[in-house]
C-alpha positions as MATLAB code, in Angstrom:
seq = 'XXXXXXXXXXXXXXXXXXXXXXXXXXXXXXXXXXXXXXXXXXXXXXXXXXXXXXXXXXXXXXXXXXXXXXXXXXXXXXXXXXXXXXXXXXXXXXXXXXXXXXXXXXXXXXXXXXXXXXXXXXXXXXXXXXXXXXXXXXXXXXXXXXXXXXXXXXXXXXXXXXXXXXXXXXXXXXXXXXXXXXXXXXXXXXXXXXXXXXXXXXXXXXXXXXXXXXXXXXXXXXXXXXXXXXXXXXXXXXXXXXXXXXXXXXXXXXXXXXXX';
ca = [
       0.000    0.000    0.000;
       1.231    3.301   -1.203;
       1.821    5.550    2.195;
      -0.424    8.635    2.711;
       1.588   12.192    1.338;
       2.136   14.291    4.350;
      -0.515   16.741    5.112;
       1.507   19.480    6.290;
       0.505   23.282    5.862;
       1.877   26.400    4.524;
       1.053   30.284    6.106;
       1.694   32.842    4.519;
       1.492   36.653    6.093;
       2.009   39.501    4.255;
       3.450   42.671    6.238;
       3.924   46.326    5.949;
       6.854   49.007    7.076;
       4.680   51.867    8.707;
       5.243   54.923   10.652;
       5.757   53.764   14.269;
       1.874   53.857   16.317;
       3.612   56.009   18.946;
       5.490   58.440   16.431;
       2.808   62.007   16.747;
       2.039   61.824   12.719;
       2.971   65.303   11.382;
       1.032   66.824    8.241;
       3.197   68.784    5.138;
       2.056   70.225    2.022;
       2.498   66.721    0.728;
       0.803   64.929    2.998;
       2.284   63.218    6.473;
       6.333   63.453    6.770;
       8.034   60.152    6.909;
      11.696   61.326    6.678;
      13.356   61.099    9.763;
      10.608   59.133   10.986;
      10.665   55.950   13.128;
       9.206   53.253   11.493;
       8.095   49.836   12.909;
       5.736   47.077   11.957;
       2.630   47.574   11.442;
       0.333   46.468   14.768;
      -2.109   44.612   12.660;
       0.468   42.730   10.618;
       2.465   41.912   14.035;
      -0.708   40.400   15.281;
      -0.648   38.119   11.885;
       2.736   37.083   12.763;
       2.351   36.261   16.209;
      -1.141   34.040   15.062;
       0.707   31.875   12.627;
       3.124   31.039   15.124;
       0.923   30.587   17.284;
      -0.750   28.054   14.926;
       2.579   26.211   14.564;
       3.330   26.026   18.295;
      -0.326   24.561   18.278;
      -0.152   22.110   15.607;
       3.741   21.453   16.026;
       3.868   18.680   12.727;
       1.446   20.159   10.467;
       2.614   23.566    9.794;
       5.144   23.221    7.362;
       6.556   26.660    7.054;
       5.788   30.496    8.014;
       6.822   32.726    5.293;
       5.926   36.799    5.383;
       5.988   39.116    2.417;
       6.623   43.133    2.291;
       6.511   45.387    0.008;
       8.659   48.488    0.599;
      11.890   50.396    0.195;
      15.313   48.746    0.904;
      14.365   49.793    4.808;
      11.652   47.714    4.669;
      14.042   44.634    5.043;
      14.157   45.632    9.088;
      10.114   44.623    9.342;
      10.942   41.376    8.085;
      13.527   40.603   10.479;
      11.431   40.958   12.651;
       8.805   38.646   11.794;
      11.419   36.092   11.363;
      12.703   36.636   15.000;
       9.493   36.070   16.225;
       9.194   32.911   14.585;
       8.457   32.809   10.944;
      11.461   30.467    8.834;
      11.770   32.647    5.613;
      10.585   36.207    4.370;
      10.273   37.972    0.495;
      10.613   41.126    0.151;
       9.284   42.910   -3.070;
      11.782   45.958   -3.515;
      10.834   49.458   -4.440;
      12.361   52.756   -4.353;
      12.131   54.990   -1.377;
       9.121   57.742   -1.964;
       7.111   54.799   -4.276;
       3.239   54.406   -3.034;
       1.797   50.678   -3.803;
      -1.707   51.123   -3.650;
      -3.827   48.679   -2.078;
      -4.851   46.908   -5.660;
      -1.509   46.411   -6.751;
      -0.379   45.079   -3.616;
      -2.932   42.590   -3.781;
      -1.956   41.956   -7.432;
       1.271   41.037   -6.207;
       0.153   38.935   -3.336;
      -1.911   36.896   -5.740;
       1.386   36.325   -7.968;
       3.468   34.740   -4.741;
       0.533   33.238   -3.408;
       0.682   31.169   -7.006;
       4.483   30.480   -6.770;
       4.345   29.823   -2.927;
       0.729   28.188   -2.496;
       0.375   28.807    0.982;
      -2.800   26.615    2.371;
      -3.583   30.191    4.216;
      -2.886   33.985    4.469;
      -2.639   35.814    7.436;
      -2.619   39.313    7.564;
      -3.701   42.437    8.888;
      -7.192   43.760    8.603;
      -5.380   47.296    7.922;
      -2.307   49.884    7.813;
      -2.384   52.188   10.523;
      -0.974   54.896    7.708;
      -3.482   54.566    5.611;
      -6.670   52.738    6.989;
      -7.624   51.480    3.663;
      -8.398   48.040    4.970;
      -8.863   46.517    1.103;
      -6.135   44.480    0.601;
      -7.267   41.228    1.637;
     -10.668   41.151    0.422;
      -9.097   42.003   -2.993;
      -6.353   39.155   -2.927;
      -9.261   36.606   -1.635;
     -11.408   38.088   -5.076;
      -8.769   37.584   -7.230;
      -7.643   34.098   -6.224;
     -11.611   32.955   -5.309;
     -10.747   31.863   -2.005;
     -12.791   32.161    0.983;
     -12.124   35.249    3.407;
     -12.852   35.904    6.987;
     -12.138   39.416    8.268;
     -11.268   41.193   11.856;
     -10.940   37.805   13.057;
     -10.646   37.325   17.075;
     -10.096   33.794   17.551;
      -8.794   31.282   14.607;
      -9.113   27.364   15.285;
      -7.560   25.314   12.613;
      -8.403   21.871   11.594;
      -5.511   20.543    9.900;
      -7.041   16.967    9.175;
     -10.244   18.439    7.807;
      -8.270   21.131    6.232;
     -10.567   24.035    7.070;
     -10.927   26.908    9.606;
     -12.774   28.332   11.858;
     -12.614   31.831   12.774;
     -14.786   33.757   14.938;
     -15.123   37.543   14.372;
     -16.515   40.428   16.229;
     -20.146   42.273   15.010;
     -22.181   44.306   15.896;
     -24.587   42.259   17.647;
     -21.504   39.925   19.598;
     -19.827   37.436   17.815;
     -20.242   35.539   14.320;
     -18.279   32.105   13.590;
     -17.088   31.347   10.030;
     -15.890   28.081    9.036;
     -14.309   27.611    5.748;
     -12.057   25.220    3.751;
      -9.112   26.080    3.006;
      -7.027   27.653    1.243;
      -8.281   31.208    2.923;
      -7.520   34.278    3.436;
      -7.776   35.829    7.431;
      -7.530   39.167    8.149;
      -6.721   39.903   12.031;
      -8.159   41.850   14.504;
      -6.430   43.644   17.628;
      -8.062   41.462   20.220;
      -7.046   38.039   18.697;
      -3.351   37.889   20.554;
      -0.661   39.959   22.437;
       2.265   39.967   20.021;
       5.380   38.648   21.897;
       9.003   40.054   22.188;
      11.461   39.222   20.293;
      14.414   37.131   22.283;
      18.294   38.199   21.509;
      19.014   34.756   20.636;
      16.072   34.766   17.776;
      16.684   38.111   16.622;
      20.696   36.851   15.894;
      18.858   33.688   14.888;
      16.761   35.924   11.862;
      20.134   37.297   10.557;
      20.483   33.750    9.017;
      17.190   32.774    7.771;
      16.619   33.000    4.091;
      15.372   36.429    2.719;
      14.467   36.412   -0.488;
      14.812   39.674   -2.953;
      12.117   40.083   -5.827;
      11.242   43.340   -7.761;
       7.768   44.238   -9.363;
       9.392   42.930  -12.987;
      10.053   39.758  -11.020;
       5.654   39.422  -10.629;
       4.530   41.047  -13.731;
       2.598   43.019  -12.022;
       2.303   47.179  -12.898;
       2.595   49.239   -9.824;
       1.773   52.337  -11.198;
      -0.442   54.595   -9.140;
      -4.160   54.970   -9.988;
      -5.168   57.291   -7.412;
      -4.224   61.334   -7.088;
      -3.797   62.583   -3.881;
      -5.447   66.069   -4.382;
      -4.840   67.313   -0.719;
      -4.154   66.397    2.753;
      -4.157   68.501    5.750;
      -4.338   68.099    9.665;
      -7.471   68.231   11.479;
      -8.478   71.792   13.084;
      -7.237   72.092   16.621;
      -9.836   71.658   19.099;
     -11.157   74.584   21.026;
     -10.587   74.454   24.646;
     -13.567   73.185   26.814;
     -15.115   75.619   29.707;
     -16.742   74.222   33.078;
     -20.206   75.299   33.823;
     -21.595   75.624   37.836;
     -25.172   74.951   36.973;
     -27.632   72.929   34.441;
     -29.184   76.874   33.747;
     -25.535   77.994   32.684;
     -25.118   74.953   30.463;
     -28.531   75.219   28.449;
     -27.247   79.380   28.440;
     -24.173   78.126   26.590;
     -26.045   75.812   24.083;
     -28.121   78.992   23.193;
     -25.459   81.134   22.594;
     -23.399   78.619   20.464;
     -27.400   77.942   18.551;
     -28.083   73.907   19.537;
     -31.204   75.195   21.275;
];
């Protein structure tokens, strides 16, 4: 009798370089400054990271690799090391020039093209960039490869015999399960994990896992922006608040500024 092929999964989590969640964003004629900015990786996409590992440490002989995907400037390079200290074994990283936007479409675009050379059994990422909030990228790359999706997800269970998964997301109304075979795509939520710190022994550990090096040419893929940022400017500075000694003195107030 012919043995049974191994079962064993593939993740794959796509990341992005952003402006660090603490930096205090600052608003030019161009838009926010990122030069001379600290950068880090993204929250969302950290939470991605720490799941899939997570998912290994749970199903220790099934998960066959962890592999996370960028797509930034040369600088970019930093996020990935990161990922791979905290546990993933191998990262790409899709090179473009410092100042280049990849809009949400052609990052999915690209996605789609290492999803078909890497055929992970599931993506993990994100549900959004803090920078830009778009939160588009994985519906798009589950559209364009007609897998099953399940966003904001708070809790993922895996079933690696039945090869399907079940992830529970928060609604309006509480909570609403999903189950779906795989391959998927799962976007994550904040409340799904606590990303862990990185050890010094993993972090020299992630200087010698592979790193691989493509460039747009590489995917065939046109990244070309479609959008025109016409203007961006900072919110107005709010108005400092008053305190009022009586209920009279506040319906006054509401009067004067014409609610009532």
């Amino acid at each position: 009798m012919r043995p049974t092929a191994p079962s064993w999964l593939k993740v794959l989590v796509p990341i992005k370089r952003t402006v660090d969640y603490a930096v205090k964003i600052r608003v030019g004629a161009n838009g926010v400054e990122t030069a001379g900015v600290k950068h880090s990786l993204n929250p969302f996409c950290e939470i991605a990271v720490e799941e899939a590992v997570r998912l290994r440490e749970r199903h220790k002989k099934d998960i066959e690799n962890i592999t996370v995907v960028t797509i930034g400037p040369p600088k970019a390079a930093d996020v990935l090391r990161t990922a791979l200290a905290m546990g993933a074994d191998s990262a790409i990283h899709v090179e473009v020039k410092d100042g280049v936007i990849v809009e949400p479409l052609a990052v999915a675009r690209a996605l789609k093209a290492i999803v078909g050379e890497e055929k992970p059994d599931i993506v993990l990422m994100g549900k959004q960039a803090i920078d830009d909030d778009a939160s588009q990228t994985g519906g798009m790359l589950a559209g364009m490869l007609s897998w099953p999706q399940a966003n904001f997800a708070s809790k993922i269970e895996l079933d690696v015999a039945g090869k399907s998964v079940k992830v529970a997301r928060e609604i309006d109304g509480g909570l609403e399960t999903l189950s779906m075979d795989l391959p998927a795509v799962v976007t994550t939520d904040l409340r799904l994990n606590e990303p862990r710190y990185a050890s010094l022994p993993n972090i020299m550990k992630a200087k010698k896992k592979p790193l691989k090096k493509l460039k747009p040419e590489d995917l065939k893929v046109d990244f070309s922006p479609r959008l025109e940022t016409v203007k961006v400017e900072a919110p107005p500075a709010r108005k400092g608040g008053a305190k009022v000694e009586s209920v009279d003195e506040v319906v006054a107030k509401l009067k004067e500024a014409g609610v009532l």
